[in-house]
N, C-alpha and C positions, 0 to 999 in steps of 0.2 A: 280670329282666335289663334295661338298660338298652341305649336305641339303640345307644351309642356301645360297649359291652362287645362283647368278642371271639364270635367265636358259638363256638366249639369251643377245643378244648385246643391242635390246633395251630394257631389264629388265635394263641391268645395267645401261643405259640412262634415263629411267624414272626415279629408286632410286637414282644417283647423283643429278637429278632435282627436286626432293622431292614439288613437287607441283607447283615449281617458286619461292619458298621460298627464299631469298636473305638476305647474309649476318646473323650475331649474329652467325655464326659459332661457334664464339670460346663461346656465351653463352651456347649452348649448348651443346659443348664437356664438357665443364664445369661442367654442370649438370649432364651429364654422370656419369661424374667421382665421382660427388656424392656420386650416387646411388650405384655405386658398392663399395663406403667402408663400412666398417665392421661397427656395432651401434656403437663397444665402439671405436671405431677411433676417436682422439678427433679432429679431420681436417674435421671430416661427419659434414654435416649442418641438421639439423630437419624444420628449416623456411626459404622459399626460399621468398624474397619481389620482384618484379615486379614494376618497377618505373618508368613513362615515362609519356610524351604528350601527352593526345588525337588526335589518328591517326598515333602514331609512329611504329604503329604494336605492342601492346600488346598481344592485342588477339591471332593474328596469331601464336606470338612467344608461348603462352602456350598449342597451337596447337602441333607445333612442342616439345615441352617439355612434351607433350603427345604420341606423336609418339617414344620420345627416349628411354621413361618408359616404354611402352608395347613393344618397340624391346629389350628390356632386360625380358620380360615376367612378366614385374608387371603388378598391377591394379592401374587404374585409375578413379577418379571419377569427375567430374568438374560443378560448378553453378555460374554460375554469373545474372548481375542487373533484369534478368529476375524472380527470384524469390525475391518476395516483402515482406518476410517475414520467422522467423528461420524455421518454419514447410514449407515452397515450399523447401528452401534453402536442406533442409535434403532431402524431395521427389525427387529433382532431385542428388540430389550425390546417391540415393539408387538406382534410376533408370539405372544411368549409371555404376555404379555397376551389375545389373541384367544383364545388356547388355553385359558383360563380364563374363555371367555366374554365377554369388553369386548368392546365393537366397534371402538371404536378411530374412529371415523367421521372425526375431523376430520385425525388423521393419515393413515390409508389415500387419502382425500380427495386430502391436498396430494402424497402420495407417488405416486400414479398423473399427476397434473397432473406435477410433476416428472420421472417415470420417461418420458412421453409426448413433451412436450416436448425431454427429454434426446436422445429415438431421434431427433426432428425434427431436432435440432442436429446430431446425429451423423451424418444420413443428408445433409447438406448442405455440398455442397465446397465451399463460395463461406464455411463458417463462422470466422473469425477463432479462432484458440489462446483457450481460457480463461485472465484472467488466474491469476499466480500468486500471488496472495493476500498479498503481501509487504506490510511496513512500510512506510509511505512513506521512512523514514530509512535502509531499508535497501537500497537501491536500489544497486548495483556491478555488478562484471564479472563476468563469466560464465566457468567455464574447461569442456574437455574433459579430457575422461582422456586421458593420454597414449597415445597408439599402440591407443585403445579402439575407437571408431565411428571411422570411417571418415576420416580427417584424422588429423594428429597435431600432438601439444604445445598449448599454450594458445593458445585464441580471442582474435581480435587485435580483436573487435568490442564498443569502450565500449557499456553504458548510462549513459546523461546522466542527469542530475538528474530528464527528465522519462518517464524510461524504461518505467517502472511505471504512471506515471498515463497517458502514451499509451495503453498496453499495454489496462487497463483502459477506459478511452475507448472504445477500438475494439471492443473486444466491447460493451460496453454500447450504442454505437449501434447495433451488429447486432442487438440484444437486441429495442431499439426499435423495428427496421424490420419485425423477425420477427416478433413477437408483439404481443397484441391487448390488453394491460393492463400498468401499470406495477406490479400484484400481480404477476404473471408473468415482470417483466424483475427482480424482487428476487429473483424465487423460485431463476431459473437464476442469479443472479448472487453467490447466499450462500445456498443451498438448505437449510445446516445451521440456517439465522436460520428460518426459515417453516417449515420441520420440527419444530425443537424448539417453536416457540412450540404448534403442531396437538397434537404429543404433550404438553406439559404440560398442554393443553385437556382432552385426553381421559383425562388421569391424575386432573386438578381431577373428573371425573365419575367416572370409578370407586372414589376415594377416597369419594363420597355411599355408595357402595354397602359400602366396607370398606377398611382400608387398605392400601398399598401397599408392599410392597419392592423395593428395585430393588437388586440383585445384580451388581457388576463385578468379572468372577475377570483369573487373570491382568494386573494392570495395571501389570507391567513393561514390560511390552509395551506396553499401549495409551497410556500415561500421554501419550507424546509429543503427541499430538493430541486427549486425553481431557480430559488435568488440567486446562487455562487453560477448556474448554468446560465442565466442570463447576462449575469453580468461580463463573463466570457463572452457571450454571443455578442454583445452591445462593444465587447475589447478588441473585437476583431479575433478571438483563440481559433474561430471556425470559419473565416472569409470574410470578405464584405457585406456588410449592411446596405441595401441602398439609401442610399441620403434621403430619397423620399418619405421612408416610413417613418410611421409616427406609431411609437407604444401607447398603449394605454393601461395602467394600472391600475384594479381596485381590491382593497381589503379595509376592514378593520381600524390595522394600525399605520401610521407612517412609516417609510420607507428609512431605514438606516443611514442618515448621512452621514457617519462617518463609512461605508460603505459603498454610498453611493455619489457621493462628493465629488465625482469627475465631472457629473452628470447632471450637476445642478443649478449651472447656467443652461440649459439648456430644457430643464423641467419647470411645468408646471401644475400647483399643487389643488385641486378642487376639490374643495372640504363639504360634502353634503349634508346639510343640517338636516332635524327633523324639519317636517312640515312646519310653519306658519299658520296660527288660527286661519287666516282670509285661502291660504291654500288646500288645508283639512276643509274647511266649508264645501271651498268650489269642487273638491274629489267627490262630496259626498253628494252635492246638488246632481252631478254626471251623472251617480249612481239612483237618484232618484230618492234620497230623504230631504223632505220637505219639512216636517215635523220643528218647529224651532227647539222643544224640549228636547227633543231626540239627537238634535244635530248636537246641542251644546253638551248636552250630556256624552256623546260619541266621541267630539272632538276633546274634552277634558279626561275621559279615560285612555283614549289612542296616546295622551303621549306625545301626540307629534310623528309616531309610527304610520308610514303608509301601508306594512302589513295589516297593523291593525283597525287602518280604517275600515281599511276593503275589507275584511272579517267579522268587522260591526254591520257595514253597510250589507253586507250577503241575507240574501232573503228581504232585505226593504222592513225594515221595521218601522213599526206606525207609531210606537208607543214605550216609553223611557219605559216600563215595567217588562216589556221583552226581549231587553238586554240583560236581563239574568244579575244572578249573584255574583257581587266583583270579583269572589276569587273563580268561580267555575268559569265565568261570562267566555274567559277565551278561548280556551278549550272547548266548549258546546261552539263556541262562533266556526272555532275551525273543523269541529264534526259536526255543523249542524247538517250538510250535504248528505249522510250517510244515514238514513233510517233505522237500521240495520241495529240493534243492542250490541248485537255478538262481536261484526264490524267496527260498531265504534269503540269498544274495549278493544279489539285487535288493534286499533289504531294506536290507543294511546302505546297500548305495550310495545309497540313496534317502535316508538319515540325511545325505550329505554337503549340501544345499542349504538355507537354513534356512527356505524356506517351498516346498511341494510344490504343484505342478499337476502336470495329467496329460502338461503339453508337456515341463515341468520332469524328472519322471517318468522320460520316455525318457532325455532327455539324460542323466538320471544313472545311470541302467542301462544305456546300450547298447541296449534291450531294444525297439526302436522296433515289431517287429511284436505282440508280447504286449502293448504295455505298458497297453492300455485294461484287459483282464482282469486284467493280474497288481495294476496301480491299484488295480482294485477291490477285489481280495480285499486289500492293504494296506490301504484306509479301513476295511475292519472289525476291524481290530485294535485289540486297550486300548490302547498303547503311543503310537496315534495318536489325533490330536484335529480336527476338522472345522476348517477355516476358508474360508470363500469358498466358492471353486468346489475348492478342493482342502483339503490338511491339513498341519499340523502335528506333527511329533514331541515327544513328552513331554521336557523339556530333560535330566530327566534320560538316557533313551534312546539319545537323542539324544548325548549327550555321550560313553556310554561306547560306543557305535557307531563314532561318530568317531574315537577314540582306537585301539580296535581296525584300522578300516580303514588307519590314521594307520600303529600299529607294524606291521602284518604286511603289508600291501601299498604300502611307497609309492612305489613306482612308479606303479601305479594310482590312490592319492592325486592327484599330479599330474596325470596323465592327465587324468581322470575333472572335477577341478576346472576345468582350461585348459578342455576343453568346455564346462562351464557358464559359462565367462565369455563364450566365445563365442557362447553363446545369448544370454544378457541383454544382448551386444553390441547383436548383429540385434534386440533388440525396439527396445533406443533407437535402431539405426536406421532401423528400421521405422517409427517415427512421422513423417521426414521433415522434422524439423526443423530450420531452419538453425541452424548451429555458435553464433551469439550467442543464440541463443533458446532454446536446448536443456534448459538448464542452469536456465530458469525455469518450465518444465514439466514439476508433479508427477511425472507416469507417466515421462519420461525419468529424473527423478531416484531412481525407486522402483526400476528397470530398473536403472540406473546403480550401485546404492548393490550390489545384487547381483551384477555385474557386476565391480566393484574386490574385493568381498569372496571372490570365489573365483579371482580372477589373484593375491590376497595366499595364500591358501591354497596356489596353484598355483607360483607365484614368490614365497618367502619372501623372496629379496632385493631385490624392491619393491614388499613390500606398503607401508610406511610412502610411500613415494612416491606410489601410486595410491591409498592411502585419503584420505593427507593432503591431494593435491589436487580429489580428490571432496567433500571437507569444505570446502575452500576455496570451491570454487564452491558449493556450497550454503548457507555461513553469508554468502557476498556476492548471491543470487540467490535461496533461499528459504529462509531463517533457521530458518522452524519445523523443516525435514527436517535441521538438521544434528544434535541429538538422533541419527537416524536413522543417520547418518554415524559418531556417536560410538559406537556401540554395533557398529558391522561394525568397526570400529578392536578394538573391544576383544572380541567373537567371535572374529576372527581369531587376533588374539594368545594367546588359550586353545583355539582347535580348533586351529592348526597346529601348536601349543606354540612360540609365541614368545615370551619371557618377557622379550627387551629391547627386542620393538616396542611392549608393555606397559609398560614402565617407563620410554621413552622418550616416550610419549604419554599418559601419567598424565594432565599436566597438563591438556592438550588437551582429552582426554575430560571431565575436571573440568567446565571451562568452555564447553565445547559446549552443553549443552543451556538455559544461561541465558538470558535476554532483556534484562537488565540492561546498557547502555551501560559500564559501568567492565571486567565482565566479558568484555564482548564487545573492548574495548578491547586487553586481556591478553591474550582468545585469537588473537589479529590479531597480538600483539607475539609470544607463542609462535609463530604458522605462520612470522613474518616470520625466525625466526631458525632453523626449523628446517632440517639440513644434509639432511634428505632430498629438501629440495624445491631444484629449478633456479631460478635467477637471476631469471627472468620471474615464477613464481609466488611466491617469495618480496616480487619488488617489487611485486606484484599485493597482497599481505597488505600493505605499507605503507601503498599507494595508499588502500586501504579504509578503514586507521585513519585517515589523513589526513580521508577526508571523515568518519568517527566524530566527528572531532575538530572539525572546522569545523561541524558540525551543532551541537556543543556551545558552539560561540560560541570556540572557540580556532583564531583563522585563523593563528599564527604558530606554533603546532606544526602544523597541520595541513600546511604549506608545507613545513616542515621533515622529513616525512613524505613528502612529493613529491617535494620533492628526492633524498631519499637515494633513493626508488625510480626516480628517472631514473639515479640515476648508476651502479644495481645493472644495471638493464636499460636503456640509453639505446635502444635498437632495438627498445623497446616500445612499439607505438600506441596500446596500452591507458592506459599510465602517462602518457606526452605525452599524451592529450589530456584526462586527468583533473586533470593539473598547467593545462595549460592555464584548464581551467574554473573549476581556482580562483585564477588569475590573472582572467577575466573575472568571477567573482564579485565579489572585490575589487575592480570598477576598475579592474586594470593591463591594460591592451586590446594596448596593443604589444605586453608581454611575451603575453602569451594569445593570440596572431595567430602569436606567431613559432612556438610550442607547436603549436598546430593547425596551421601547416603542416607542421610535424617528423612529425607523427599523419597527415598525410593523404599524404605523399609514402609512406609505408609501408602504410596502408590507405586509397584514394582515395573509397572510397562507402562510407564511415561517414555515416548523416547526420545523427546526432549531432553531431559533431565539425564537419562541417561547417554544421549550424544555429546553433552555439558561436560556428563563425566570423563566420559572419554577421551575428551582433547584435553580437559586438567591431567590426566595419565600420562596421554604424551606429552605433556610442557614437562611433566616431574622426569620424563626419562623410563615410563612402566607398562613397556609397550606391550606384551600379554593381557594387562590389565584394559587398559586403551583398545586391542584390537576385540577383545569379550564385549565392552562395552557396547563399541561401535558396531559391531556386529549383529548384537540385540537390537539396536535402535532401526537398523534397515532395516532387520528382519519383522520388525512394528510397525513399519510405514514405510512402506516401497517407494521409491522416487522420494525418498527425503534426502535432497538435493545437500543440504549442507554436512548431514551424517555423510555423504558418499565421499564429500570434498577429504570432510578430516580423518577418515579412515583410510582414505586413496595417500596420503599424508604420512599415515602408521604404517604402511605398506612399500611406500618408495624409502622409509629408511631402512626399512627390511632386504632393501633390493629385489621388493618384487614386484618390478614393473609392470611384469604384464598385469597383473590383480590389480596395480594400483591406476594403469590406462583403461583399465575394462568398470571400474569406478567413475573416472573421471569422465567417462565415455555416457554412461547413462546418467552423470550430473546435468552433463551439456546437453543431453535429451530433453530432459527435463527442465532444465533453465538456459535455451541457446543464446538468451539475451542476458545475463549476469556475469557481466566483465570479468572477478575475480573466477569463477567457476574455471572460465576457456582459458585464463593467466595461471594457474595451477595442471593446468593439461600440459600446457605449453611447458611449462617449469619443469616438469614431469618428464617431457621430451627431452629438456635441454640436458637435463641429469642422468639419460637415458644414451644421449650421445646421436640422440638425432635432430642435429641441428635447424636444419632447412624448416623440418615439420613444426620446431619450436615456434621460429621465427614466424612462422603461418600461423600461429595458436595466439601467440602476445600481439600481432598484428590485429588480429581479432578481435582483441579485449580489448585494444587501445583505441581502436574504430569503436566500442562501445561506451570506452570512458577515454578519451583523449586526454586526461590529469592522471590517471591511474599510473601513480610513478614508479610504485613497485613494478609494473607492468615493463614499461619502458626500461628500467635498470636489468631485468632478465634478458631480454630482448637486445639488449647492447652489449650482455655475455654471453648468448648466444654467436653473435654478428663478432664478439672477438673469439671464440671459438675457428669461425670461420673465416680469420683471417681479415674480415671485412670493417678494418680500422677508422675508416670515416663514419660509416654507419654506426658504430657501436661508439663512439667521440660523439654521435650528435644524439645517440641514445641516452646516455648516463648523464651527459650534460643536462638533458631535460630533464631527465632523473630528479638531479639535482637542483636545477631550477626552480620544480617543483616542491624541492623538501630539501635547502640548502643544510640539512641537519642531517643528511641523510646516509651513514657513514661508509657502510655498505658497497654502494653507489662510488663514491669519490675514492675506494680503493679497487672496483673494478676498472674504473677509469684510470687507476694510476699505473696498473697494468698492460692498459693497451698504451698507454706513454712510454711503459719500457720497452716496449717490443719494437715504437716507433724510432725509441733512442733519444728521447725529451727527458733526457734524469731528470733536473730539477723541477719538469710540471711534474713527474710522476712523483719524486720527493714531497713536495708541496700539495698533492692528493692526499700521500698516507700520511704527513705528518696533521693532515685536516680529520681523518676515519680517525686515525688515534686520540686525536683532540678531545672527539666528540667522543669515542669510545674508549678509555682506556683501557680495556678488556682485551680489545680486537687483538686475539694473538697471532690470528691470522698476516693483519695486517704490518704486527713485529715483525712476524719472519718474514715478510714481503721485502717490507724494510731494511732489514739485516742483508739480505741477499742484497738488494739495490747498492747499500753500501760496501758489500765485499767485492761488489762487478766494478765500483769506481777505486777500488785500492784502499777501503778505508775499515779493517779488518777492526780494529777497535770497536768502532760502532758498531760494526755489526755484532761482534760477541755482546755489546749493551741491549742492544735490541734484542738477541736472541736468549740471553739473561731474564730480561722480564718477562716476555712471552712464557719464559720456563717457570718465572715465580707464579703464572698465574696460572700454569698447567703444567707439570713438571713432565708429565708424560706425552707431552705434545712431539712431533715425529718430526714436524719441517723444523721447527725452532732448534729439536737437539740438530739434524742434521746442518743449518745454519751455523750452527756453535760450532757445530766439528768443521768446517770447512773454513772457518773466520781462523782458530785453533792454529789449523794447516798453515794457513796464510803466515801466520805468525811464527812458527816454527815446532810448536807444539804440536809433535806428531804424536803422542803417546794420549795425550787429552783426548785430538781429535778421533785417535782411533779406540779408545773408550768410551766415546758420544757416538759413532760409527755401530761398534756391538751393539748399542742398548737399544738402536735405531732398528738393526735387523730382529732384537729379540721383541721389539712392540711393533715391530711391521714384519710378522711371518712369512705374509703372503707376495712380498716383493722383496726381490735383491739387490735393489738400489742402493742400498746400506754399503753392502760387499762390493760391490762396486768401485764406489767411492773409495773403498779402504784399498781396491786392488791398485786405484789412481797414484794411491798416496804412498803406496807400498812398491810402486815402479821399479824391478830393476833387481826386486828382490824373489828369493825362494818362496814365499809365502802366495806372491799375487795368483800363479796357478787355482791354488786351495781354492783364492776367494771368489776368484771366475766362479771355479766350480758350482760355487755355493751358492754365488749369485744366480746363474741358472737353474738351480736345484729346486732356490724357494721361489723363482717367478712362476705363477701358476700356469696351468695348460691351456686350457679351458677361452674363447672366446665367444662369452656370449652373448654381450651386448657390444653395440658400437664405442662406447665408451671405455670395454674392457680392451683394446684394440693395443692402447700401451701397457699391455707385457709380454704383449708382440714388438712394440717398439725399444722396449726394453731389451728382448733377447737380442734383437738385434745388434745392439749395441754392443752386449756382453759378448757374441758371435765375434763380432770385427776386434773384440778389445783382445778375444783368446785367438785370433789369426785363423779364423774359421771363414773366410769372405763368402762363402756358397751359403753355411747356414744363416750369416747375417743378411744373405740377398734375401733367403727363402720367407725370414722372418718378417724383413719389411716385405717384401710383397704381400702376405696377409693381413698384416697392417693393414696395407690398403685396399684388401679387398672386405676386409671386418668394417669399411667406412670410416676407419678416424679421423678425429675430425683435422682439419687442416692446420689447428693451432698445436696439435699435438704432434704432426708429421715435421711441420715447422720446429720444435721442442727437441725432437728427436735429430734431424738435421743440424741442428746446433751440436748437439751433444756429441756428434759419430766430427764436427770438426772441431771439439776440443779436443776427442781421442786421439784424432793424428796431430794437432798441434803438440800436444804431450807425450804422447809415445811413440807416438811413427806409422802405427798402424794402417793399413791399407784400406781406406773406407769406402773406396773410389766407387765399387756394383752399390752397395745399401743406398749411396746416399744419389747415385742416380738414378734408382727405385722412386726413389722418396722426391725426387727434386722433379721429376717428369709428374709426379703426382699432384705436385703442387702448383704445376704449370695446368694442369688439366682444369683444376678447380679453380 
């Protein structure tokens, strides 16, 4: 006899009878034979699907597909609906892995860091809400259940464009401040990402050992939050797979091929029917009914259901009249085990809630002093299934429980449901969260989704109202839970028997659980029209498409979309100042001002709305207004990371850097990972006159977004700040590479081509900025000057001409004009364009200068020196202010002072100017002695030892 042979006759009796197990034979010699081909067998299957009716034996059969894998001496691992989320979902595949011996090390490892950490978080009031994990695109308003928690009708508090990425910001800096490694700040900040990678670690080592099955029952249920995480695991997102393993899936329905399409040479699909008469027979003979009446009778009412055999067969009935009345029959079959009257009423009512705890429990019994006992003795029944800290009803049970409580009591029906709503009321208000913020937190939305589902059981004539608008808020506030939503929509409709909240919401359901932008589009245009819902949430559904729409690059439906939603709700602040925002998106700042005040005389400490307002302020030029605004909105939401950016914004045109670095400073707290955030520091620096620190900031951003071209073009004026002409050449080129349109760019580049002495590339830059901008006056007077340096004074008064048409009081363009003027012989011009230069630039005497240039030789130049030192201010306070130290220098050596022009440039360069400007300056002291004679000899060997330093 052999190890493996039975040792006696009734071994071999009990392994033929494999538990009572009946029928799917041939499925699982099937699976067998799997497992024993070779990987590269192209006949091996990697994805097994499990497809079948609730109650046709699923379950059981992945039981037995567990027994036929470990009598070949694999591993097994299995989780179904009982885990509510990807981190249970891995805890129990690791667990049931241990139980076969793996250790599991590197999982158990991260799960205990996690679980520890979690309690820290949780034990910590000062801790910010975890973000809600949303798309960045999906980013809308938040609604409440009407007359639900505590308020009533829809939340009148936007989320802005940066609502999400605040949201996240702020935890993640808590993350930072808390914990002691940025392994740590990932691990609470996407626990499922460092979980699964630990567990496929420790699957790559048990796989050395034998290989693995991994088993998901039930995944009607879990698919919502299962399916997109699998199919990354199965993509490689999280490591390798061992080629060994073999999934196995079961639910319900078929697996989505157009989602799972990669994957489908390589699956296979095993459809489990009901029972077969000859199979129903041979279940019940196991069980011992003999009766021929009895059987036939049993097997024409089961269905074909193997729940339902074995619930007929319970107790051995002798005789077709003790199978009861066909509607009670299944119900009494599945309490008949419980003697108990009061117990079996607890039972059924306990079927009305669709996931059981023991809080849950009470409320749905009445039974608040039993109910820890009477609980208990309900988890040990077949009919239920473990999940979490409580259980689950078998759907089929489940279903005909309900129906019974449904026709014979419903009065108590309602009752019974209004209490359960009012529980999952109190849990979501129990979290404490404010009315805008609610609706983006998971556990409120899980509370929530239960919550609408039994006030629609409870009040059938608003269920469609309370689901549809629990699905609203959820597909604008956490996209993935509207799935969740769609599925209490359609419970409802088949436990209360609603069959035209069902045919009314078809569609809805359809397209709820997609991710697709077209899809989500349609379900936005269904909520938008549906008559269950009020005025506000309907315009709230347009609002949403709208920004769908403008995400997609269609601003003029998107508008069209705002519109109609103001005109459905105008006395919405949600809608005003969503219109609003995409009025300042666009450009139109008026219009977006007028909007935001509509939004804020109806909710006044939005500070969204009014951070909105604030930066249309600064685009108009109304920067009192802009810094009031901006100001409110911090002062409403500390670490609002985007408020801090465009305030720090209003602040550096004010020239007050330090305010506007001590802004950008707790932006980058707050968000160290958001490119444009640390590329506005840097900017900030650069305008600040500290070059190096810029360079270090755009460096930064650009290691975050390496395309960020604005980034790159600062960073390349910077580097020509610093004299540092290749770098800043291979800056702005990328620049532009990125965004050949980018005019900006191709006129800082044309600049460091001047300095290099490349006229025509630098030519052929500004005449590309002007191309694309004919505005750029900048770039005129760039231009003008380029062609007064090559001798071509015409042009340049043309260029400095239109720069003046489009800004008549622009200061380089007059001062261009006057020196082309010069060129030409027109002294009197030039030194009428010279005056107008000193009376709109006060605070420098560049102007006088010039004029003392031009005035060589005469009685007057004295005056203008004078005057020129008079108006350069005193004052060095930033690095950047450093030339009107460079300045006086100049005017120093120009009036034959050489001591005060040394003294000048030596603070120059001890104020840090930057080297492009010491360079500037050194130009300018050897025009003075090409032109007048003057002695420049100490200033500019100040300044030229300076620039050998740097």
């Amino acid at each position: 006899m052999t190890a493996d042979a039975p040792r006696s006759l009734q071994d071999l009796v009990r392994a033929r009878s494999r538990g009572g197990f009946v029928g799917r034979r041939d499925l699982l010699a099937a699976f067998g034979e799997n497992l024993d081909l070779g990987v590269d067998d192209p006949h091996r299957r990697f994805l097994v699907e499990v497809v079948g009716d609730a109650g046709v034996g699923k379950s059981t059969l992945l039981a037995q597909l567990v027994r036929v894998a470990r009598e070949r001496e694999l591993l097994t691992c299995l989780a179904d609906e009982s885990a509510p989320d990807v981190v249970s979902c891995l805890t129990a595949l690791a667990e049931d892995l241990r139980s076969q011996g793996v250790r599991c090390r590197a999982f158990r490892r991260t799960l205990s860091s996690y679980q520890q950490r979690q309690r820290e978080l949780e034990s910590d009031p000062n801790a910010p809400a975890r973000p809600s994990g949303l798309l960045a695109g999906a980013v809308g308003i938040g609604l409440k259940l009407v007359g639900e928690v505590p308020g009533a009708g829809v939340a009148v508090d936007a989320l802005d464009a940066d609502a999400v990425a605040r949201e996240a910001d702020r935890f993640q800096a808590y993350l930072r401040r808390k914990l002691r490694s940025e392994a740590e700040v990932e691990l609470m900040r996407a626990p499922e990402r460092a979980l699964t990678r630990a567990f496929l670690a420790d699957l790559r080592d048990a796989a050395d050992r034998a290989p693995v099955v991994v088993l998901l029952d039930a995944f009607e249920y879990t698919a919502a939050f299962l399916q997109t995480w699998l199919l990354d695991v199965l993509g490689g997102a999280y490591g390798d797979v061992p080629a060994t393993t073999v999934v196995v899936i079961a639910g319900q329905r078929p697996l989505d091929a157009g989602r799972w399409g990669d994957y489908l040479t390589g699956r296979a699909v095993v459809a489990v029917p009901r029972f077969t008469e000859d199979e129903a027979r041979e279940l019940l003979a196991g069980r011992g009914l003999r009766d021929a009446d009895v059987v036939r009778a049993v097997v024409d009412r089961s269905e074909g259901l193997p729940l339902l055999l074995a619930a007929y067969a319970q107790g051995g009935p002798t005789d077709v009249d003790e199978l009861g009345d066909p509607t009670d029959e299944v119900v009494a079959r599945f309490l008949r085990w419980e003697p108990d009257p009061r117990r079996r009423t607890a039972a059924l009512h306990a079927a009305l809630p669709r996931a059981l705890d023991a809080d849950v429990f009470a409320v749905a019994t009445g039974e608040s002093e039993r109910a820890t006992e009477d609980f208990a003795a309900l988890r040990a029944q077949a009919f239920v299934k473990p999940r979490g800290d409580g259980v689950r009803y078998h759907e089929l049970a489940r279903r005909v429980m309900l129906r019974h409580v449904r026709t014979t009591s419903p009065a108590e029906w309602r009752r019974r449901h209004a209490a359960l709503a009012e529980h999952f009321a109190a849990r979501c208000a129990g979290l404490g969260l404010p009315a805008a913020e609610a609706p983006r937190d998971r556990r409120w939305q899980l509370a929530a989704v239960e919550q609408a589902y039994h006030r629609a059981c409870a009040e059938p004539g608003r269920a469609a109202t309370v689901l549809l608008e629990g699905l609203l808020a959820a597909v604008t506030a956490r996209p993935e839970l509207a799935s969740s939503w769609a599925r209490a929509l359609t419970d409802a409709a088949s436990d209360a028997d609603l069959p035209e909240l069902a045919q009314r919401t078809a569609g809805i359901v359809a397209l709820a659980p997609s991710r697709a932008e077209d899809d989500l589009v349609e379900l936005l245009t269904e909520l938008s029209h549906s008559p269950a819902l009020g005025p506000d949430a309907r315009a709230l559904a347009l609002a949403e498409r709208g920004d769908v729409r403008r995400r997609r690059g269609e601003p003029g439906a998107a508008l069209v979309d705002l519109d109609r939603a103001v005109a459905i709700a105008p006395g919405n602040a949600v809608v005003l100042g969503r219109r609003g925002e995409l009025h300042r998106q666009g450009g139109r700042h008026e219009a977006a001002v007028a909007d935001f005040d509509r939004s804020l005389a109806l909710a006044p400490d939005s500070p969204s709305v009014l951070a909105s307002r604030g930066e249309s302020h600064r685009a108009l030029g109304r920067t009192a207004d802009a810094l009031a605004d901006l100001d409110r909105a911090v002062a409403l939401s500390a670490g609002y990371s985007w408020a801090l950016v465009r305030r720090a914004l209003v602040l550096r045109r004010l020239d007050r850097f330090d305010a506007a670095l001590a802004d950008l400073d707790a932006a980058v707290e707050v968000a160290p990972s958001v490119a444009p955030v640390i590329g506005e520091r840097g900017e900030t620096r650069r305008l600040r006159g500290e070059l190096r620190a810029a360079v270090d900031d755009l460096t930064a951003a650009i290691a975050l977004d390496p395309d960020y071209g604005w980034a790159h073009g600062s960073r390349g004026e910077a580097h020509r700040g610093l004299e540092e002409h290749t770098a800043a050449l291979a800056d702005f080129g990328r620049a532009i590479a990125l965004n050949p349109d980018y005019a900006w760019a191709h006129g800082g580049r044309a600049e460091v081509h001047r300095r290099l002495g490349a006229s025509d590339a630098a030519l052929a830059d500004l005449d590309r900025a002007i191309a694309l901008n004919p505005g750029y006056r900048w770039a005129l007077a760039i231009r003008a000057s380029l062609h007064r340096g090559l001798g071509r004074p015409v042009e340049a008064a043309v260029d400095a001409d239109r720069a003046l048409r489009l800004s008549p009081n622009y200061v380089p363009a007059l001062l261009e004009r006057a020196l082309a003027r010069a060129d030409t012989g027109d002294v009197d011009g030039a030194l009428t364009d010279l005056d107008r230069c000193a009376e709109l630039d006060a605070g420098s005497g560049w102007a006088h200068y010039r004029a003392a240039l031009l005035l060589h030789g005469r009685d007057a130049v004295n005056d203008r020196l004078r005057r020129a030192l008079d108006a350069e201010a005193d004052a060095v306070v930033l690095p950047r202010d450093a030339w009107h130290d460079l300045n006086r220098c100049v005017f120093h050596a120009a009036a034959g002072d050489a001591a005060a022009a040394e003294r000048a440039a030596r603070s120059a360069v001890a104020a840090a100017a930057r080297p492009a400007s010491l360079r500037t300056a050194l130009d300018n002291l050897t025009e003075l002695h090409r032109l007048t004679g003057a002695d420049v000899g100490r200033p500019a060997a100040v300044l030229g030892a300076a620039l050998e330093r740097r």
